[in-house]
C-alpha positions in Angstrom: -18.0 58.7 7.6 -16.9 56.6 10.3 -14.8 54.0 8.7 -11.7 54.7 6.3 -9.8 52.4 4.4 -7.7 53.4 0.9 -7.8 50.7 -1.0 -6.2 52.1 -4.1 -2.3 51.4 -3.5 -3.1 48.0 -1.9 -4.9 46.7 -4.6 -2.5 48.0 -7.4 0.3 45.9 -4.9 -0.6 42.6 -4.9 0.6 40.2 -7.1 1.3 36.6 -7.6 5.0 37.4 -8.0 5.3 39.9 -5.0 2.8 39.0 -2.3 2.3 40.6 0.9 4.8 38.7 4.0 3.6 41.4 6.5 4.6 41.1 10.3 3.7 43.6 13.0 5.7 45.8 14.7 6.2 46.4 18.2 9.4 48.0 18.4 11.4 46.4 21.1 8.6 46.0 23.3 5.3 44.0 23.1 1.2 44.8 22.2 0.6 46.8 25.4 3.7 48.8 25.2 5.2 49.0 21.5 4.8 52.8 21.9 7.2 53.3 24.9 9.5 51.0 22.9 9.8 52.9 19.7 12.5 55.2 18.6 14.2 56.9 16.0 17.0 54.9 16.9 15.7 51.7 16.5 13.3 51.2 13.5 16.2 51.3 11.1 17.8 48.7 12.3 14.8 46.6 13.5 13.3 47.0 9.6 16.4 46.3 8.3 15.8 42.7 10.1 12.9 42.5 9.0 13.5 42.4 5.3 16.4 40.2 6.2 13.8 37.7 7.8 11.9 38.0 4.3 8.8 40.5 5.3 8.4 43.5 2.7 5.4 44.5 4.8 4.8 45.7 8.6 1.9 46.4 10.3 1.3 49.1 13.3 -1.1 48.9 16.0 -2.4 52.5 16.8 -4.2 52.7 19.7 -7.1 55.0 20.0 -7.0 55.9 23.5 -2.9 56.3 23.4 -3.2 58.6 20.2 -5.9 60.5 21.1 -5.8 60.6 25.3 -8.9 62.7 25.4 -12.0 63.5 23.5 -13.3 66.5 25.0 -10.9 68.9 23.8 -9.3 66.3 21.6 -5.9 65.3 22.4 -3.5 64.0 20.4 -0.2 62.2 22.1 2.6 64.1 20.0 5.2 61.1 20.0 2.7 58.5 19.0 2.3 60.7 16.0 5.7 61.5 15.6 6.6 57.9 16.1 4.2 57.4 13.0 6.1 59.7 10.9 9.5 58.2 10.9 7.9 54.8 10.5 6.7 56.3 7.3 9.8 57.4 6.6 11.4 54.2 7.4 9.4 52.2 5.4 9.7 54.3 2.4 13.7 54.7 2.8 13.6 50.4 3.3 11.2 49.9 0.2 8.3 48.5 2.9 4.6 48.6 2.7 2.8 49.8 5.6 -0.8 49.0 7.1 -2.2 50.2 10.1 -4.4 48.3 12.7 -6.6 51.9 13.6 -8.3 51.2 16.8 -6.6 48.7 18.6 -8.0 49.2 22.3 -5.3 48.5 25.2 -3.4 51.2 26.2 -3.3 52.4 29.4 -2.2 55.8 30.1 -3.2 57.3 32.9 -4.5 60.4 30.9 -6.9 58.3 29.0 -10.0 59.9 29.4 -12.6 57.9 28.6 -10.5 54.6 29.4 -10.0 52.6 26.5 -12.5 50.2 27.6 -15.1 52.3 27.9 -14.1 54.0 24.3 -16.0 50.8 22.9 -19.1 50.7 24.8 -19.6 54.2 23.6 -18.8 53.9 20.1 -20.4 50.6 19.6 -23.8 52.4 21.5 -24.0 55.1 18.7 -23.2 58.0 21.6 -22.3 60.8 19.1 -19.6 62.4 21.1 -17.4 58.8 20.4 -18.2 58.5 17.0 -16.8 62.1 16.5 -13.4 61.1 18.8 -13.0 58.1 16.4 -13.1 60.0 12.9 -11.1 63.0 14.5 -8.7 59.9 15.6 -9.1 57.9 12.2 -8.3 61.7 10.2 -5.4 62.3 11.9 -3.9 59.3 11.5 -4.7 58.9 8.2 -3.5 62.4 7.3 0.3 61.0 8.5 0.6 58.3 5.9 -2.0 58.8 3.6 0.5 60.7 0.6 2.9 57.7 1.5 3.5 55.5 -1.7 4.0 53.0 0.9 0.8 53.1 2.8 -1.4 50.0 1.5 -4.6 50.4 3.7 -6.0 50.3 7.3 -8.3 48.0 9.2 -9.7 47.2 12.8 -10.2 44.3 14.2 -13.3 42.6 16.1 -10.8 42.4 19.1 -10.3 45.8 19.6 -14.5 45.7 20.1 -14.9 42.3 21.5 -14.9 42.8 25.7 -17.7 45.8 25.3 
């Protein structure tokens, strides 16, 4: 299967009287380097602003190419996923909901291997070798918030496919 999304929890969530105010989450640093920028130290206190500023929601961006740097073996960058963990935690400790952008395409590291923009072209060209790097990538994402009450669901973007 080459796409995931649980829809369960996010459907059972939504509600006139409680809608989704969901903002995403780049740490203290921006799209191309929210990763760098997040710590253990920080996402208390930057969700903790965030519910102040009236969001019960936040959305992460998890790049393929930074999660998983390599395809052949398959990689896995251990404090992207550990980052991922204590935002779970996080969000369930703040009473948050959490959806994840899977996919998102710029990240640069210089152990990327394919590059991220080739990671497209390859996976939008049916080559069988990406499609199996992207549900490796989706599974192990997924496997990190999945048994989270606070996970609501996943999705991709056209952007993150867009300059194939």
């Amino acid at each position: 299967m080459l796409f995931f999304f649980i829809y369960s929890s996010f459907l059972s969530c939504i509600s006139a009287n409680d809608p989704i105010k969901a903002i995403t989450y780049f740490g203290s640093g921006n799209p191309l380097n929210a990763w760098e920028s997040i710590t253990d130290r920080n996402i208390d206190a930057d969700f903790r602003k965030i519910v102040d500023d009236g969001f019960n929601t936040i959305i992460i961006l998890v790049p393929w190419a930074g999660t998983q740097p390599t395809w052949e073996p398959a990689t896995y960058d251990q404090v992207i996923l550990d980052s991922i963990k204590s935002i779970v935690l996080a969000v369930e400790r703040l009473d948050l909901g959490l959806i994840l952008r899977l996919g998102y395409n710029h990240h640069y590291g210089p152990n990327n291997n394919p590059p991220a923009d080739e990671r497209c072209y390859h996976f939008l060209t049916y080559d069988p070798v990406a499609r199996q790097a992207w549900t490796n990538y989706v599974t192990v994402v997924l496997d990190l918030v999945r048994n989270s009450p606070k996970y609501l669901h996943s999705f991709y973007s056209w952007e993150d496919f867009f300059l194939c």
